[in-house]
Each structure stands twice: as C-alpha cells, then as structure tokens.
N, C-alpha and C positions, 0 to 999 in steps of 0.2 A: 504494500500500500504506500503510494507518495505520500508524502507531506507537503501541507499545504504552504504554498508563499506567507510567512508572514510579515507586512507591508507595514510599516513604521508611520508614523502620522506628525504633522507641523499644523499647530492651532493658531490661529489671530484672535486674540481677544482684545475688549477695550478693560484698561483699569483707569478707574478713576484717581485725576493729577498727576498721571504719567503719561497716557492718550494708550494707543494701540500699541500690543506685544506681540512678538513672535515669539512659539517658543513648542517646546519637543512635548508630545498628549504624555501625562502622566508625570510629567517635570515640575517641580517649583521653580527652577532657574529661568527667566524671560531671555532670550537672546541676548534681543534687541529693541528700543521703545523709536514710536515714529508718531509727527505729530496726526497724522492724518492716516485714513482709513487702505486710501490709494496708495502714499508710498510704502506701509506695513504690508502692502498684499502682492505689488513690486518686488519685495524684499523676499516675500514668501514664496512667491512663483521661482527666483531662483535657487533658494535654498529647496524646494521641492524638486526642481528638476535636476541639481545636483548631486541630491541626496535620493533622489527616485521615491521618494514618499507623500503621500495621499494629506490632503490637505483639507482644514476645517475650519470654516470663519465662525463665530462666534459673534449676535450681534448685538447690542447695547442690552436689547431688552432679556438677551439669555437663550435664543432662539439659534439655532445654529443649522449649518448645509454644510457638507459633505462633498468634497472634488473628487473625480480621482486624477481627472488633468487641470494641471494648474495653473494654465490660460483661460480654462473654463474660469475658476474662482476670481482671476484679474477681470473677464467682463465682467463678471458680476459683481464686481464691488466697485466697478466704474459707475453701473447704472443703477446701485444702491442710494438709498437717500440719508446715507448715515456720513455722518464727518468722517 
C-alpha cells in the first residue's frame, strides 16, 4: 500500500497591531508581518511555490479558503474587500 503525499500548508492571517502574517499551519513563529493583505499573499505565493505547499488565507472575521495553487489564492485576495 503507498502512502499518501503529505502536503505541508503556509496560513495568512490578520493579527491585530501587526497587520497580516505569514506563517507555517500549526506554528507559533509568524514569518513575516506585511502591512496589507496583497503584499502578505505576494509573499505567500512565493514561499508556497518554493516550498511546494498548499496554502490558507484566513480572513478578518475567522472565515478561511483553502489553495492548492497559489496564484489561485493571489487572485483572490486581489479581489477581496479586506485591507
């Protein structure tokens, strides 16, 4: 029996008085802080595609989506209404 891929994941949340974090699911350590939504998910598109790992926006209100390509998650938070 194979085993199955298991695929590491890169989260963007907002904290409040820092703005938007990038950081590894299951980690306390934040990356990296950005003031805005667009260049945290920038940031996150490359560390996903460098790192080959599945990506999760998190969004203000605690609602979150799921990439598994992570130019999909850069439009979408181009045409998000969030900072």
């Amino acid at each position: 029996m194979a085993d199955k891929e298991v695929k590491d994941v890169h989260e963007l949340n907002f904290y409040e008085g820092k703005g938007w974090g990038v950081k590894r699911q299951n980690s306390d350590k934040v990356i990296k802080y950005f003031k805005t939504k667009i260049e945290a998910t920038e940031y996150l598109v490359k560390v996903s595609e460098n790192q080959k790992t599945t990506v999760v926006i998190h969004l203000k209100n605690g609602k979150y989506q799921k990439f598994d390509n992570a130019m999909r998650a850069l439009s979408y938070a181009k045409t998000a209404k969030e900072d």
